[in-house]
C-alpha positions as CSV (number, residue, x, y, z in Angstrom):
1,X,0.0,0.0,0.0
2,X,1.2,3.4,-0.6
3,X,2.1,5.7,1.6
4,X,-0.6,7.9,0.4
5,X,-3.3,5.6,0.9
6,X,-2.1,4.6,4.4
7,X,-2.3,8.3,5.3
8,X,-6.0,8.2,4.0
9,X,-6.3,5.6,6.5
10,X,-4.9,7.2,9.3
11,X,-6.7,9.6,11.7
12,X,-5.3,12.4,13.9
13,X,-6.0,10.8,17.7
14,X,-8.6,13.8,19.2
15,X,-10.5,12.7,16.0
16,X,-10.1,8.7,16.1
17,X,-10.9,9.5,20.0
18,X,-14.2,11.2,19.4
19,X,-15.8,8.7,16.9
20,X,-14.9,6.0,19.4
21,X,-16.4,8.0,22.3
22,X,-19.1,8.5,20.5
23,X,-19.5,5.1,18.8
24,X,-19.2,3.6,22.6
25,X,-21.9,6.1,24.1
26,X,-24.1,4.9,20.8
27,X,-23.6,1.1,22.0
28,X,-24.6,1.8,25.4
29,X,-27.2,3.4,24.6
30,X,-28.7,0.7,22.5
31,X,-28.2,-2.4,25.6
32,X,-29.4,0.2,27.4
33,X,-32.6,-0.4,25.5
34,X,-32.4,-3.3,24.7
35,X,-30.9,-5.4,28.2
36,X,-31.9,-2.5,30.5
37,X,-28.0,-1.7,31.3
38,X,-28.2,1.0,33.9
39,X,-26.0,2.7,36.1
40,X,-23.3,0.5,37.1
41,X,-22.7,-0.1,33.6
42,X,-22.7,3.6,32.9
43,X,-20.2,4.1,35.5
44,X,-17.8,1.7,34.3
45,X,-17.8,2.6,30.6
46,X,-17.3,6.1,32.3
47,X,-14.7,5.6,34.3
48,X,-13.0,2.9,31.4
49,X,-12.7,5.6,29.5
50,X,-11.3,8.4,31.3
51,X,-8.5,5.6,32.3
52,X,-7.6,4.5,28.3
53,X,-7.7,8.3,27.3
54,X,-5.4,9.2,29.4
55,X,-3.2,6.4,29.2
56,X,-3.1,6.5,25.1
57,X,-2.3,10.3,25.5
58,X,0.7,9.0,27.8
59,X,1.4,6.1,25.2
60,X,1.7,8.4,22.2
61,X,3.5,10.7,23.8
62,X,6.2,8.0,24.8
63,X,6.2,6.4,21.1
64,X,6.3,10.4,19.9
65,X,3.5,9.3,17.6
66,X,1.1,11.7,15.7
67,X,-1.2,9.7,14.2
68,X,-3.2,6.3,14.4
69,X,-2.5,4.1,11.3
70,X,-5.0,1.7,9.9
71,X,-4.1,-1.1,12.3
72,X,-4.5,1.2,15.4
73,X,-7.7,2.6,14.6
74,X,-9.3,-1.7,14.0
75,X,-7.5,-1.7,17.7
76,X,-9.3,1.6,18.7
77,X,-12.7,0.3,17.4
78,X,-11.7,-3.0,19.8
79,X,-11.1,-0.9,22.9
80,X,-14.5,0.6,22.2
81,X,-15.8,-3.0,22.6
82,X,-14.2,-4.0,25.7
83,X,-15.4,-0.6,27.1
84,X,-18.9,-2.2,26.4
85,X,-17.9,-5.9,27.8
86,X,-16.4,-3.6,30.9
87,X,-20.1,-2.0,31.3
88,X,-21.3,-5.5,31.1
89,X,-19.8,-7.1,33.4
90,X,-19.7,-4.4,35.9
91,X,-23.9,-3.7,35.4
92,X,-24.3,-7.8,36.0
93,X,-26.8,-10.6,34.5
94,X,-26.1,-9.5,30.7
95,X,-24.5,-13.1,29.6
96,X,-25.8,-13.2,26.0
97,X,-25.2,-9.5,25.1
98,X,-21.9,-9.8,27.0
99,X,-20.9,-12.8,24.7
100,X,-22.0,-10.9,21.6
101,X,-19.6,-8.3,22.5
102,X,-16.7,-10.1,23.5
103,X,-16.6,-12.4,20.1
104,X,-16.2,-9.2,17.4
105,X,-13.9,-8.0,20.2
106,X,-11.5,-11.1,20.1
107,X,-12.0,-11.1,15.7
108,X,-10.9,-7.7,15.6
109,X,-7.8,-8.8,17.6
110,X,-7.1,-10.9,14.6
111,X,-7.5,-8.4,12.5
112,X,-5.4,-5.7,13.2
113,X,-2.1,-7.4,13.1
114,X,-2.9,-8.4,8.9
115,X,-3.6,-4.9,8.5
116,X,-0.2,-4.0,10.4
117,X,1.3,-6.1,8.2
118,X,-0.5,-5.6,4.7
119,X,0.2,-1.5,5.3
120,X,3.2,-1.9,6.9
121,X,2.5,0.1,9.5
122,X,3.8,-2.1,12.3
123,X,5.0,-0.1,15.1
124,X,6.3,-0.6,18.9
125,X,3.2,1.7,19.8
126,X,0.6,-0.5,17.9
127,X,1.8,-3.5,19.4
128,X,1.8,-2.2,23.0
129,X,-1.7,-0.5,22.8
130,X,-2.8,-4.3,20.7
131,X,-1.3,-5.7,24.1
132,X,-2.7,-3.7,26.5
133,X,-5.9,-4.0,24.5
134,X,-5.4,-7.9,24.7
135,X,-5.1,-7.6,28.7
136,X,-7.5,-5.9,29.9
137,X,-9.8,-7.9,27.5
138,X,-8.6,-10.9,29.1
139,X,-8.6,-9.1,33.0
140,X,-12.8,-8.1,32.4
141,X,-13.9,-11.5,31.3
142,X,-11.6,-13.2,33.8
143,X,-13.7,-11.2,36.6
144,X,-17.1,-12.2,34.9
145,X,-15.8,-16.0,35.0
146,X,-14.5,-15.9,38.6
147,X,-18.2,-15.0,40.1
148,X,-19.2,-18.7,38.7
149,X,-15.5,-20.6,39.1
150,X,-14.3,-18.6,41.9
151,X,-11.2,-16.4,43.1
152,X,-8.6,-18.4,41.5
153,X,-9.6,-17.5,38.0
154,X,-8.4,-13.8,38.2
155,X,-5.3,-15.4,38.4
156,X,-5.3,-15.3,33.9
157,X,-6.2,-11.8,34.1
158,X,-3.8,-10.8,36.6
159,X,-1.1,-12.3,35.5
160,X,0.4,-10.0,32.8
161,X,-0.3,-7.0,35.5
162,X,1.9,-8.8,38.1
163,X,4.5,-9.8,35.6
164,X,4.9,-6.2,34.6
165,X,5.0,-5.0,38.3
166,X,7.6,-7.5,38.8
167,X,9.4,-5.8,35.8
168,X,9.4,-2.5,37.8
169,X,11.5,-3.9,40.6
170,X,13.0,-6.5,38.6
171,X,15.1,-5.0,35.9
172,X,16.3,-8.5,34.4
173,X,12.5,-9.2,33.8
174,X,12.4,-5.6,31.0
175,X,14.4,-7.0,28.2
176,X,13.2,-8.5,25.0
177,X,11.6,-11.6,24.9
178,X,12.2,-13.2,21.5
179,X,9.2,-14.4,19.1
180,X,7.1,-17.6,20.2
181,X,4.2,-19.1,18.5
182,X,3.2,-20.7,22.0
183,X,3.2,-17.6,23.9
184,X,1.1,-16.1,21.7
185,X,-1.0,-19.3,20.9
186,X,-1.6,-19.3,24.5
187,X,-2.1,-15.6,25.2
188,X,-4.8,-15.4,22.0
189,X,-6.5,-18.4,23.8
190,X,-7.7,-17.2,27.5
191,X,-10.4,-14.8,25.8
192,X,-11.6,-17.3,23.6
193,X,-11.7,-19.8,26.4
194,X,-13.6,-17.4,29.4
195,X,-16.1,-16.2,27.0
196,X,-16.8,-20.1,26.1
197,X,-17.1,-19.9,29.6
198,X,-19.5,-16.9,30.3
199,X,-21.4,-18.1,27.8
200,X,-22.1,-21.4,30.1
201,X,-22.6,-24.0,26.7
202,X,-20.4,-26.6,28.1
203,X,-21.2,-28.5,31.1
204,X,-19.8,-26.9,34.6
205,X,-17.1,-29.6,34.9
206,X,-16.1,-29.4,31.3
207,X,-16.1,-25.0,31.7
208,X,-14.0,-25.6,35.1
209,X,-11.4,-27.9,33.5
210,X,-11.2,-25.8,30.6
211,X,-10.1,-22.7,32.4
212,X,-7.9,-24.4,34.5
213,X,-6.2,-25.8,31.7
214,X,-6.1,-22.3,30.2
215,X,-4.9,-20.7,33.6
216,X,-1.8,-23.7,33.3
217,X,-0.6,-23.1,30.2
218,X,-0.3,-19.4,30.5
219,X,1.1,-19.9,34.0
220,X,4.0,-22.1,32.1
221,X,4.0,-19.5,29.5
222,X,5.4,-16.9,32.0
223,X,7.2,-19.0,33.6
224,X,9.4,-20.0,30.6
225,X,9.5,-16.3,29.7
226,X,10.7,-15.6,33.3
227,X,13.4,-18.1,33.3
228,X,14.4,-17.1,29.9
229,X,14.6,-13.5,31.1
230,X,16.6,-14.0,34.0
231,X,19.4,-16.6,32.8
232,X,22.7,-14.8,32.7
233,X,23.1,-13.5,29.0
234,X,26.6,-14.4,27.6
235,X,29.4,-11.7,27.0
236,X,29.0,-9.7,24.0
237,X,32.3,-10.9,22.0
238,X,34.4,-8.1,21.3
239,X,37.0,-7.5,18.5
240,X,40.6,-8.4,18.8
241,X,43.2,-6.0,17.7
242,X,44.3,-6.2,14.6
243,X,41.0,-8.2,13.2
């Protein structure tokens, strides 16, 4: 694609920001009407979006980056979505709607990284607000899911938060951690395995042993990543005289 065409496909942030408040107020509006979401939900989507406009303000700032590309604005228009899921779960007894939200949610997740690639607009911001976007995606439904399985459950949603506080105190724990299909195999599962499990279509033992499986392998995941992380890196060689 041209780099023309891309910036046809780009937005300035206040703009991409308001279409997405707007487009959020528009869906709450509508469950409103249509599930009788009231003011918890109202809160939450209020309050959910005070937090991720301040914190993409303080993300683009970071990444000094003007505008969203094509790939960040599909990730925009999914952080509108988990907005709704957040106002959802937070309002209470909304399974069906909350299910119909979550699954465009996780498709768009899909989505934005081929339109990264077919624009080539990847970017350290998109991936980190695609991430973030991932997590808190994944911390929401885990809450949802915990009211039925119990406490243990928040333990998927919590995880990437605890692993980046460790990273504060940690410094080993902040370097790159090189590509892994399973990490991300894993990681792209939890959503897709707690909304099976808000929706409540497979038996309670078969929904409890699913998450716990999912909860396992993302546990193992972080672990790996830990260890890798932490081993003692070897000495960068250095030239001899003369070479």
């Amino acid at each position: 694609m041209s780099d023309r065409a891309t910036h046809r496909l780009s937005a300035r942030p206040a703009t991409a920001l308001t279409i997405a408040v707007c487009a959020g107020a528009a869906l709450l509006t509508l469950l409103t009407l249509t599930t009788g979401l009231g003011a918890r939900g109202w809160t939450a989507a209020t309050m959910y979006t005070l937090l991720a406009t301040a914190l993409l303000g303080a993300a683009l700032r970071h990444h000094h980056h003007r505008t969203l590309g094509p790939a960040d604005l599909v990730t925009s228009a999914r952080v509108v979505l988990i907005g709704v899921v957040t106002a959802l779960v937070a309002d209470g007894d909304h399974t069906w709607a909350l299910v119909a939200v979550a699954v465009p949610a996780m498709a768009l997740d899909a989505l934005d990284g081929i339109v990264a690639r077919g624009t080539g607009t990847r970017s350290d911001f998109g991936a980190r607000f695609d991430m973030e976007a991932d997590a808190f995606l994944i911390l929401v439904l885990s809450v949802q899911v915990a009211q039925d399985l119990g406490p243990w459950v928040l333990l998927i949603g919590a995880a990437r938060y605890l692993f980046g506080a460790a990273a504060l105190v940690l410094p080993r724990l902040r370097g790159p951690l090189p590509p892994a299909t399973a990490r991300k195999t894993i990681a792209a599962a939890q959503p897709i395995v707690l909304t099976v499990a808000v929706s409540g279509i497979l038996p309670p033992p078969a929904t409890t042993i699913a998450v716990a499986a999912a909860l396992t392998a993302l546990l193992w995941s972080f672990t790996r990543d830990v260890a890798g992380l932490w081993r003692p890196r070897p000495p960068r060689a250095t030239a001899t005289e003369g070479s």
